[in-house]
Biopython code that builds the backbone (N, CA, C, O; Angstrom):
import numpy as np
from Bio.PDB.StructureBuilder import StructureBuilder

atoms = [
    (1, "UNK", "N", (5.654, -37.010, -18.639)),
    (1, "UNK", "CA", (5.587, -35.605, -18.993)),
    (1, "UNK", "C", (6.993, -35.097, -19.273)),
    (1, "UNK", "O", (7.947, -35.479, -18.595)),
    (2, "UNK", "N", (7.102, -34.341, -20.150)),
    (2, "UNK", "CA", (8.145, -33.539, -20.927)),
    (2, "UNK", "C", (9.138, -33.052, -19.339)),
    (2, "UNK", "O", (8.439, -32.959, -18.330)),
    (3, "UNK", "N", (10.480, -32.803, -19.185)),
    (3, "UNK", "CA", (11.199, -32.160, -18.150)),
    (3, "UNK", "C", (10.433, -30.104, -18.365)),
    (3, "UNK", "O", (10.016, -29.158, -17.696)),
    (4, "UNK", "N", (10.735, -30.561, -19.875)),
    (4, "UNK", "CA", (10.391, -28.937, -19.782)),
    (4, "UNK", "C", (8.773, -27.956, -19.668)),
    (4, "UNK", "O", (8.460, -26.777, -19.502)),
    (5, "UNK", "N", (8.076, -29.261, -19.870)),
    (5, "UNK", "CA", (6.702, -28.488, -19.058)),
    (5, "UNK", "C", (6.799, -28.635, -17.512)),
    (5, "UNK", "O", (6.067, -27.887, -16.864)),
    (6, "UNK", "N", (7.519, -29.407, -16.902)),
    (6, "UNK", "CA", (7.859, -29.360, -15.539)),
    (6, "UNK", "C", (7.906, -27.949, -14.967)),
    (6, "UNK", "O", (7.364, -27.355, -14.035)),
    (7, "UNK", "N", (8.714, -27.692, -15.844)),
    (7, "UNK", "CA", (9.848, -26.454, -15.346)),
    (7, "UNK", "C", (9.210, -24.760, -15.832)),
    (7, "UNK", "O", (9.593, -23.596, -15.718)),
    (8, "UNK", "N", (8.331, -25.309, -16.265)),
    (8, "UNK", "CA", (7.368, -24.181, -16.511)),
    (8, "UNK", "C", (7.114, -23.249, -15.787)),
    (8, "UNK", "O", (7.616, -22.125, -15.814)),
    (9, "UNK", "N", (6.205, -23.717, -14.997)),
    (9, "UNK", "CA", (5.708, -23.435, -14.148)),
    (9, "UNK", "C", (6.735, -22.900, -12.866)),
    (9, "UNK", "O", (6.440, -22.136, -11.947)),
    (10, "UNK", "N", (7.471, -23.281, -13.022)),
    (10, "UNK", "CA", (8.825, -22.307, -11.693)),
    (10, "UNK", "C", (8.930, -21.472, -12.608)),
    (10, "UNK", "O", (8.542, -20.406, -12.130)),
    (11, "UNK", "N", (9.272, -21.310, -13.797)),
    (11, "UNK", "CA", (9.932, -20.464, -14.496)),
    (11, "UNK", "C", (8.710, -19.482, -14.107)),
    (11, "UNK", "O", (8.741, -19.085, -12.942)),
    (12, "UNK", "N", (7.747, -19.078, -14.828)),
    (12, "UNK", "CA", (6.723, -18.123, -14.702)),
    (12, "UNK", "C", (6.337, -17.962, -12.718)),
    (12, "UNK", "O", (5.674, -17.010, -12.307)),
    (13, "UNK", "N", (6.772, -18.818, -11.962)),
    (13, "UNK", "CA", (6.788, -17.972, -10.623)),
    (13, "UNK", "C", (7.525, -17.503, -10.036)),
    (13, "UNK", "O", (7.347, -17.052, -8.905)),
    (14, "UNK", "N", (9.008, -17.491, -10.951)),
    (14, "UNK", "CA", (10.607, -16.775, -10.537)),
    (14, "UNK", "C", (10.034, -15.658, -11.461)),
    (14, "UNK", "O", (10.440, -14.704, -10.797)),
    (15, "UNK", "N", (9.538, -15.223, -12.264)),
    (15, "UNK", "CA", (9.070, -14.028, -13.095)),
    (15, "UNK", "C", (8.473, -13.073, -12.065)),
    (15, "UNK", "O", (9.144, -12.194, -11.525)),
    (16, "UNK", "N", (6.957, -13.323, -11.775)),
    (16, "UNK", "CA", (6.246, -13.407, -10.800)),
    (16, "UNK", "C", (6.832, -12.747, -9.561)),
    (16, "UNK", "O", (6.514, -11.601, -9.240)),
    (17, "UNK", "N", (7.558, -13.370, -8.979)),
    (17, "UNK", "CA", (8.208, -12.839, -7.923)),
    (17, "UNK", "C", (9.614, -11.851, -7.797)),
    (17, "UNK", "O", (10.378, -11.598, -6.866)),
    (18, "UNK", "N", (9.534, -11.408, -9.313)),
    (18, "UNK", "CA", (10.546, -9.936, -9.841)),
    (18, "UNK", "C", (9.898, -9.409, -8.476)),
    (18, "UNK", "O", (9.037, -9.909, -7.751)),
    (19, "UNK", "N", (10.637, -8.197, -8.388)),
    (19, "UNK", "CA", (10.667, -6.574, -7.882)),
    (19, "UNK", "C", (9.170, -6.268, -8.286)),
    (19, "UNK", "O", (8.722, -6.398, -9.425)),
    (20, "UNK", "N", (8.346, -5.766, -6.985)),
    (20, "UNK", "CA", (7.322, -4.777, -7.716)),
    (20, "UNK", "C", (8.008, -3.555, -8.194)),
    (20, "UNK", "O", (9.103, -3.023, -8.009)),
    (21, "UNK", "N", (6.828, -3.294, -8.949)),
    (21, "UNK", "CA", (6.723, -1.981, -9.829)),
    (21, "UNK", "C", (6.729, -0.477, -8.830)),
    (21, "UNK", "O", (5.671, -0.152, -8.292)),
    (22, "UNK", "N", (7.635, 0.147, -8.690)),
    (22, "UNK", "CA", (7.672, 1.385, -7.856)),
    (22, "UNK", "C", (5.966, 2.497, -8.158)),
    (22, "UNK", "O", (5.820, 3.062, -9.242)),
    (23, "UNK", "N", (5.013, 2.605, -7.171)),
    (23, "UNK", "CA", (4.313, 3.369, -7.568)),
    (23, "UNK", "C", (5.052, 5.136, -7.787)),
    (23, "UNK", "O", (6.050, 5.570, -7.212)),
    (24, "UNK", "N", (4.256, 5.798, -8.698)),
    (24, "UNK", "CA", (4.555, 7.090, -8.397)),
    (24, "UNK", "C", (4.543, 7.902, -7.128)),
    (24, "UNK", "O", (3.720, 7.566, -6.277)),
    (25, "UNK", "N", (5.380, 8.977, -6.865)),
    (25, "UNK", "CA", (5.644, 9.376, -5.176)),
    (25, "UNK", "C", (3.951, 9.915, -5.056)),
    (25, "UNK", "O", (3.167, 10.147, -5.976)),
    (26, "UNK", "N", (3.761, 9.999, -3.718)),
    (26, "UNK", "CA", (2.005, 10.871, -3.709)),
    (26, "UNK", "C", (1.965, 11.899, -4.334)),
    (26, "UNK", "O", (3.080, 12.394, -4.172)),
    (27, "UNK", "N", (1.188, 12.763, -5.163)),
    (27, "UNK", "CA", (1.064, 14.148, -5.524)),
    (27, "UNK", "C", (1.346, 13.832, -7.329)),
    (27, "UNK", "O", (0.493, 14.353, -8.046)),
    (28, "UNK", "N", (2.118, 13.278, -7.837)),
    (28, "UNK", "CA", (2.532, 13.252, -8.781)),
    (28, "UNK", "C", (1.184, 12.762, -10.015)),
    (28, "UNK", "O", (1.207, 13.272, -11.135)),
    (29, "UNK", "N", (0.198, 11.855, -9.671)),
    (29, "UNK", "CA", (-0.610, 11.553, -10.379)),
    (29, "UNK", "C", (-1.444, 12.908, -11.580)),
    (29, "UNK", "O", (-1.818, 14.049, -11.308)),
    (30, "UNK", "N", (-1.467, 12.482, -12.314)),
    (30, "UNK", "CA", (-2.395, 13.275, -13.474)),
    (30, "UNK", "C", (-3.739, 13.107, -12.832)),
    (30, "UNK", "O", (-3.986, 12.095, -12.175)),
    (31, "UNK", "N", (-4.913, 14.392, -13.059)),
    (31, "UNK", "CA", (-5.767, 14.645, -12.541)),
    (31, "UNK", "C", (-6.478, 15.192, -13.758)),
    (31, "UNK", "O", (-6.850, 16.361, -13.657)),
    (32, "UNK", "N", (-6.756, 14.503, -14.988)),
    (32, "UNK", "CA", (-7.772, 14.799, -16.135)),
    (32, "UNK", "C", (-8.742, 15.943, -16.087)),
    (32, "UNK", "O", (-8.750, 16.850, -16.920)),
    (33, "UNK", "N", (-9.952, 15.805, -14.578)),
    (33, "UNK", "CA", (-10.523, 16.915, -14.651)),
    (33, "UNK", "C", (-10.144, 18.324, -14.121)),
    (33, "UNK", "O", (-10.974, 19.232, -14.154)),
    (34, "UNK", "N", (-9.015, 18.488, -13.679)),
    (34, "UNK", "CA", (-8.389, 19.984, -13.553)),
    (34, "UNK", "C", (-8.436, 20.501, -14.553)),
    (34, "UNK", "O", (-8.932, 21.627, -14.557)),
    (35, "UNK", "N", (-7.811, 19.765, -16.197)),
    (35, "UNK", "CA", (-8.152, 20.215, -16.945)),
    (35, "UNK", "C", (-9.072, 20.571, -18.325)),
    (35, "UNK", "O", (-8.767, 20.880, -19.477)),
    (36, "UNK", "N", (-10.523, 20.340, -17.519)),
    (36, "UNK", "CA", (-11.407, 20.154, -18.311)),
    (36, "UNK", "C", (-11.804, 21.757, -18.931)),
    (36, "UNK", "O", (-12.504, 21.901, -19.933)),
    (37, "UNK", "N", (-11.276, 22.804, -18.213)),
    (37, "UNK", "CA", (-11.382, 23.894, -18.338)),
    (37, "UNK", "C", (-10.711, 24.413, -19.229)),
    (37, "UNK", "O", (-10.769, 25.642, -19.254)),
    (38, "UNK", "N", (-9.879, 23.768, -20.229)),
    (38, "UNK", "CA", (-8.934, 24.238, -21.386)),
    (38, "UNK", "C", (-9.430, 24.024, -22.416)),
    (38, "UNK", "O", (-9.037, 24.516, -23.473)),
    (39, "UNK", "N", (-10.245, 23.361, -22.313)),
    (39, "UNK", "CA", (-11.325, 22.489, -23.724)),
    (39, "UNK", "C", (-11.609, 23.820, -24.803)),
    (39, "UNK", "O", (-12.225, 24.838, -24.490)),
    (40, "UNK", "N", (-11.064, 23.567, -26.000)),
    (40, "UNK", "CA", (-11.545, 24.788, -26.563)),
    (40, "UNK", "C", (-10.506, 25.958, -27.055)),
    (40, "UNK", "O", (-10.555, 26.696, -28.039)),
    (41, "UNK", "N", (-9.638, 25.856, -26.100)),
    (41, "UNK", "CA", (-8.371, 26.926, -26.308)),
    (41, "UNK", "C", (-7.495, 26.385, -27.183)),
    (41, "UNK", "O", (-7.205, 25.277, -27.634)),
    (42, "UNK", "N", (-7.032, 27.966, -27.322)),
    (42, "UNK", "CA", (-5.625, 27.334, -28.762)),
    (42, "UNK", "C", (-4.796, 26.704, -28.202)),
    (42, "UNK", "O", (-4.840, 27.047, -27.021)),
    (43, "UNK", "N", (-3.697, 25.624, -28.420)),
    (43, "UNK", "CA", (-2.455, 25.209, -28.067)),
    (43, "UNK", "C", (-1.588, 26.247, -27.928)),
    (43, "UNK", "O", (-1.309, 26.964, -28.888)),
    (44, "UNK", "N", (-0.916, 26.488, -26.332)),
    (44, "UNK", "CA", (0.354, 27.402, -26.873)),
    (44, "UNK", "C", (1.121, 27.246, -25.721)),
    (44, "UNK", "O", (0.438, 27.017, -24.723)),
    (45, "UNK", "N", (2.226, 27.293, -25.559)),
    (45, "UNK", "CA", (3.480, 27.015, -24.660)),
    (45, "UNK", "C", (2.728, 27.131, -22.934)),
    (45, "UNK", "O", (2.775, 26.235, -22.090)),
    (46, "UNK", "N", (2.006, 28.625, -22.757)),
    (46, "UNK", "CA", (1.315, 29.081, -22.078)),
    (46, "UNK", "C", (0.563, 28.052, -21.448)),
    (46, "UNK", "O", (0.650, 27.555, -20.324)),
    (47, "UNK", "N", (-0.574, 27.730, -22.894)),
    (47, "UNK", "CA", (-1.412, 27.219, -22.239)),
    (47, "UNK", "C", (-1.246, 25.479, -21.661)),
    (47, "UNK", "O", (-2.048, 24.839, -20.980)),
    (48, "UNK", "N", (0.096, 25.045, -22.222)),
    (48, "UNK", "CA", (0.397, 24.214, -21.931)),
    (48, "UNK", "C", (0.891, 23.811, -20.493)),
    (48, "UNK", "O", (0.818, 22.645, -20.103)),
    (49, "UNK", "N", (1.347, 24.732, -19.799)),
    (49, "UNK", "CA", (2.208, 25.109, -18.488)),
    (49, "UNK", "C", (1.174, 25.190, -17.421)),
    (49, "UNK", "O", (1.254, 24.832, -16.246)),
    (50, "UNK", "N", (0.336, 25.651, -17.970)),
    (50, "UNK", "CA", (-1.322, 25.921, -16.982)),
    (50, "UNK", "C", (-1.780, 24.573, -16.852)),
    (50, "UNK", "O", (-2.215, 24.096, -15.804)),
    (51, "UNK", "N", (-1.650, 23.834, -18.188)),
    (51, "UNK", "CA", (-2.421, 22.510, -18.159)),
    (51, "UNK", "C", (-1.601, 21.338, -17.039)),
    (51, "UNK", "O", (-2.076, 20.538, -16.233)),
    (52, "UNK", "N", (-0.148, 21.674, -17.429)),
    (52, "UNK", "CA", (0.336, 20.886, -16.339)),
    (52, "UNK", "C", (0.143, 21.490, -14.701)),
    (52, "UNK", "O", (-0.191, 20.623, -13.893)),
    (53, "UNK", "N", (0.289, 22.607, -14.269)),
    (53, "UNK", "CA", (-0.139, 22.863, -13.255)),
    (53, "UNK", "C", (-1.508, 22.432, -12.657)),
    (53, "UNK", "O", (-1.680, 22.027, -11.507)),
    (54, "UNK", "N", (-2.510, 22.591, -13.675)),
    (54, "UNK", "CA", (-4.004, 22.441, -13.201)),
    (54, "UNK", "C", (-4.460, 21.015, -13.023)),
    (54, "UNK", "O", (-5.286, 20.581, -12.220)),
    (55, "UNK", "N", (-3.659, 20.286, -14.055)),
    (55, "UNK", "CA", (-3.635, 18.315, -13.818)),
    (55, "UNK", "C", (-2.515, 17.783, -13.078)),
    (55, "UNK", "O", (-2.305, 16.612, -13.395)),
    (56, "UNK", "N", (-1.826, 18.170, -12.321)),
    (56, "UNK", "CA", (-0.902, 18.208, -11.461)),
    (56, "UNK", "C", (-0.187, 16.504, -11.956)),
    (56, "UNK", "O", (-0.089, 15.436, -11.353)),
    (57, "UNK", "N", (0.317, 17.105, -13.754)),
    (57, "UNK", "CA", (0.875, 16.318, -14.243)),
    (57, "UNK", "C", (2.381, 16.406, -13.886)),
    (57, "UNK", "O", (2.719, 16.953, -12.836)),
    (58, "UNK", "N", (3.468, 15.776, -14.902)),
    (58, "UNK", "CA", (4.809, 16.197, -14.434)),
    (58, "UNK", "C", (5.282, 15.818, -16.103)),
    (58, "UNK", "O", (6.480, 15.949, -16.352)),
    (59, "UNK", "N", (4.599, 15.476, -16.934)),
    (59, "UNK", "CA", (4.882, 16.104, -18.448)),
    (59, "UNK", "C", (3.462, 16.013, -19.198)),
    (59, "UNK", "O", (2.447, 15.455, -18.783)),
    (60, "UNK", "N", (3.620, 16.597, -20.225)),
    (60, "UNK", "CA", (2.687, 16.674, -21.121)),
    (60, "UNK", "C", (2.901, 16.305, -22.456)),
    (60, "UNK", "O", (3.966, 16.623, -22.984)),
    (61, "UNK", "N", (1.860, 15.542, -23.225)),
    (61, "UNK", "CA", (2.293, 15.150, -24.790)),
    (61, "UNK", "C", (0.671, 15.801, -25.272)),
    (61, "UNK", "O", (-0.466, 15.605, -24.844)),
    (62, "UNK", "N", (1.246, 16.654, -26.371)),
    (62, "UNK", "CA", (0.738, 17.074, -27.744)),
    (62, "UNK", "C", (0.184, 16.123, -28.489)),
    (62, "UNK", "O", (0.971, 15.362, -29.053)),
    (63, "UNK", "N", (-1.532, 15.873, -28.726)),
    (63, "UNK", "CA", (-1.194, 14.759, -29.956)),
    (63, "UNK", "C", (-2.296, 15.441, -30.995)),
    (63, "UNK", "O", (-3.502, 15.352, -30.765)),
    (64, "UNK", "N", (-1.860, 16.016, -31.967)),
    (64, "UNK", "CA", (-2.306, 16.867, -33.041)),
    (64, "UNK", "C", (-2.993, 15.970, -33.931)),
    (64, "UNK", "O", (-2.514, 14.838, -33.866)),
    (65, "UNK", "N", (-4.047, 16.093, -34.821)),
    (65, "UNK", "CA", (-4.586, 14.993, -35.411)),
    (65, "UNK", "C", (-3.863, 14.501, -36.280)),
    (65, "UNK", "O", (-2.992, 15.067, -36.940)),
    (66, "UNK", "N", (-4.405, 12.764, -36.333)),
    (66, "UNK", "CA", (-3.988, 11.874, -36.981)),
    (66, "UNK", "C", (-2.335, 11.529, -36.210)),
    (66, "UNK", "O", (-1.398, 11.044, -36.844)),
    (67, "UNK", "N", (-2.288, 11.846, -34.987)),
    (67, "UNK", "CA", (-0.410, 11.900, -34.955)),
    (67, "UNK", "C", (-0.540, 10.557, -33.957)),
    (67, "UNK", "O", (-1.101, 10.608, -32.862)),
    (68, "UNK", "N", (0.142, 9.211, -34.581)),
    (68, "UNK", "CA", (0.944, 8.294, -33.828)),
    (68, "UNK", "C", (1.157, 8.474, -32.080)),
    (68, "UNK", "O", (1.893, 9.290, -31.525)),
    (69, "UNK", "N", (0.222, 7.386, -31.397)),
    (69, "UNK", "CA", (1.103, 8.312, -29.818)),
    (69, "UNK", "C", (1.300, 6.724, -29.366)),
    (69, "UNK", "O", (0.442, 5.841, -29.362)),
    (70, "UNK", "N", (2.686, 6.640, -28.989)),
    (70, "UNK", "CA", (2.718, 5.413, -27.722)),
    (70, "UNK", "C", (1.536, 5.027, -26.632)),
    (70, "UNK", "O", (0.645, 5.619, -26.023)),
    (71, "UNK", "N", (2.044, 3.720, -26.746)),
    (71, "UNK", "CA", (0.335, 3.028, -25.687)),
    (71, "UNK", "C", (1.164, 2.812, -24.367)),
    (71, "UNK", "O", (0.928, 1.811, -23.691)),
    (72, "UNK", "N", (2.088, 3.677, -23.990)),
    (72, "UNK", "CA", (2.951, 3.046, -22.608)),
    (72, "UNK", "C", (1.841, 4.168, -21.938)),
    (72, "UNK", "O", (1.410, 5.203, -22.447)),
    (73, "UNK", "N", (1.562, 3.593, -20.668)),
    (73, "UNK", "CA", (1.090, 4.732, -19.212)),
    (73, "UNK", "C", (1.746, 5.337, -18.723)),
    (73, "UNK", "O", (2.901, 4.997, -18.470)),
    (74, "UNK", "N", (1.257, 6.410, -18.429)),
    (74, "UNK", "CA", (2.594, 7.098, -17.535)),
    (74, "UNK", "C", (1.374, 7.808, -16.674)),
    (74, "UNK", "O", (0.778, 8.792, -17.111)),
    (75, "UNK", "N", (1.046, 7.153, -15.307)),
    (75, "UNK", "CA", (0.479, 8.263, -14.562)),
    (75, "UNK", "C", (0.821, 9.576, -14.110)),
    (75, "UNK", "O", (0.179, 10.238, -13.296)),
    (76, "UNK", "N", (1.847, 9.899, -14.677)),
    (76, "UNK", "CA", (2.212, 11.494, -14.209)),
    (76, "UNK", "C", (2.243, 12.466, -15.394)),
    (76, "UNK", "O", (2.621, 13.637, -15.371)),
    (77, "UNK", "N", (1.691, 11.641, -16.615)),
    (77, "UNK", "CA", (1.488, 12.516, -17.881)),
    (77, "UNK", "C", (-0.010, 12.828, -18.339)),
    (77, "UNK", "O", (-0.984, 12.156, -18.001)),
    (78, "UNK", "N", (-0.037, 13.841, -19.077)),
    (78, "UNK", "CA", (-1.028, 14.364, -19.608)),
    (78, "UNK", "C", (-1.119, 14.321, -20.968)),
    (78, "UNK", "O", (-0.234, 14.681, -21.744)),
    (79, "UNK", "N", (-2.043, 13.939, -21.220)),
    (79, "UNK", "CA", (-2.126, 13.906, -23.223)),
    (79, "UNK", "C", (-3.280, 14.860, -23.719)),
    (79, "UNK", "O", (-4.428, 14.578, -23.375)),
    (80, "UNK", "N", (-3.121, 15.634, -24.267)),
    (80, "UNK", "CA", (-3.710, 17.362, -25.004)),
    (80, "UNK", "C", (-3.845, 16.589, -26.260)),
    (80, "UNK", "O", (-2.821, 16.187, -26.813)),
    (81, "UNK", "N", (-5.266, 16.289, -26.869)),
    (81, "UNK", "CA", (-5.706, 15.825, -28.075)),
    (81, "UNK", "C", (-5.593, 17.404, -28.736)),
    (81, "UNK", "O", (-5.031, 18.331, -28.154)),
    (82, "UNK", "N", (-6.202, 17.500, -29.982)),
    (82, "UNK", "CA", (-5.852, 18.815, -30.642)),
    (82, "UNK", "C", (-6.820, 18.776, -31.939)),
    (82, "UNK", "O", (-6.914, 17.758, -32.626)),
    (83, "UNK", "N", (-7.513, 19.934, -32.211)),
    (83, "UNK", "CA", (-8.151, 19.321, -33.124)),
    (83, "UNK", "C", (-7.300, 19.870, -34.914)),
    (83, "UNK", "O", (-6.087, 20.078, -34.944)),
    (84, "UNK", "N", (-7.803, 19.956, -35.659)),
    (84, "UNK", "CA", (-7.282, 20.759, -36.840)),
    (84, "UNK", "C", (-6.743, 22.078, -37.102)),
    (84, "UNK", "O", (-5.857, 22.427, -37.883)),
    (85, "UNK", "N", (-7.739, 23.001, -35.969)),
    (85, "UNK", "CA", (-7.889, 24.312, -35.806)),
    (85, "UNK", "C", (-6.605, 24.487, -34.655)),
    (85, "UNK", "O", (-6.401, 25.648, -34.299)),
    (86, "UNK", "N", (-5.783, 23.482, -34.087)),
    (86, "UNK", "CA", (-5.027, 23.723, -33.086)),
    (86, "UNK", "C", (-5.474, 23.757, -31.772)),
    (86, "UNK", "O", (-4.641, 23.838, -30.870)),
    (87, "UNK", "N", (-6.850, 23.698, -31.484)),
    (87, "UNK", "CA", (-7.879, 24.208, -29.868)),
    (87, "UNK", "C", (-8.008, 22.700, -29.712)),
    (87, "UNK", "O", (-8.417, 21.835, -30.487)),
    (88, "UNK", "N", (-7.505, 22.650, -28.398)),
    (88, "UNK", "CA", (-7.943, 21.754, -27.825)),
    (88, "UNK", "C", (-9.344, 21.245, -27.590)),
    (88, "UNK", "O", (-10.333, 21.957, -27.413)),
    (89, "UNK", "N", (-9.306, 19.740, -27.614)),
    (89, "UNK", "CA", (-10.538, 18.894, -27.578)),
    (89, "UNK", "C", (-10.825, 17.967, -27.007)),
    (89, "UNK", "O", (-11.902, 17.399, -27.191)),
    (90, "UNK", "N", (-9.732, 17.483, -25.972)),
    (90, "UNK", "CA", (-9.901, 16.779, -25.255)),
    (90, "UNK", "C", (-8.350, 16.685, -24.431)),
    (90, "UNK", "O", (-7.278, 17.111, -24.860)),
    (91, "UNK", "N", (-8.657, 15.860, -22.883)),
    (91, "UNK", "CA", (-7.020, 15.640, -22.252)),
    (91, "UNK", "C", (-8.000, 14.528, -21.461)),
    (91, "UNK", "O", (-9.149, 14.417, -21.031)),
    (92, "UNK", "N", (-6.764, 13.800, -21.568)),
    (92, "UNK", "CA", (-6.714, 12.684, -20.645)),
    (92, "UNK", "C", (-5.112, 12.547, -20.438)),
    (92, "UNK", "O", (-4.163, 13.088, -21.005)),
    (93, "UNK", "N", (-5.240, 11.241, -18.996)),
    (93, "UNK", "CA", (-3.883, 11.114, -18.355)),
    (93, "UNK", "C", (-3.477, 9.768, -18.702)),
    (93, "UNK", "O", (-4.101, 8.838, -19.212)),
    (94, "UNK", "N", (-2.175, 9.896, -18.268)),
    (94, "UNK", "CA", (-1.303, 8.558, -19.000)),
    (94, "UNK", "C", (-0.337, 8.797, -20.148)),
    (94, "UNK", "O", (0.268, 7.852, -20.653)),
]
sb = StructureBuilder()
sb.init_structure("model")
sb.init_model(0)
sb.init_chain("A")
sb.init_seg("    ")
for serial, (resi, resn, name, xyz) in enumerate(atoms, 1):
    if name == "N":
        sb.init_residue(resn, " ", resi, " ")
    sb.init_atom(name, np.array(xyz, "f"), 0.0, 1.0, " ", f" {name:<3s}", serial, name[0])
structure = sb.get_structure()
């Protein structure tokens, strides 16, 4: 057998045994249905500030139709879909 399929296999369990991943502190998690109650409303600075309070997010992203959004998670974010008309139509977290 090859030296370097040997060595494989350490390699991917020195990976493996990185640093875990820091969870978020308690409290910080996004909470989707707090803001199920915005469904419908116009977008506005306002109502944005409510949304983070009520999903006890710690940011929020805008995603207006058709708009590009990163696939990274972020449990302490909130994502405000939007429809044409500007009124919200959906939120989910991450």
């Amino acid at each position: 057998m090859h030296k370097a399929a040997l060595a494989l296999p350490l390699l991917l369990a020195a990976c493996a045994a990185g640093e875990p991943v820091a969870s978020d502190p308690a409290g910080s998690a996004c909470n989707a249905d707090g803001g199920k109650q915005f469904v419908g409303q116009l977008a506005s600075s306002e109502t944005g500030a409510a949304i983070l309070s009520a999903t006890n997010s710690q940011s929020l992203r805008w995603a207006p139709p058709g708009a590009m959004l990163t696939r990274d998670y972020r449990p302490d974010r909130v994502t405000v879909h939007l429809g044409p008309d500007q009124k919200i139509t959906e939120l989910d977290c991450g």
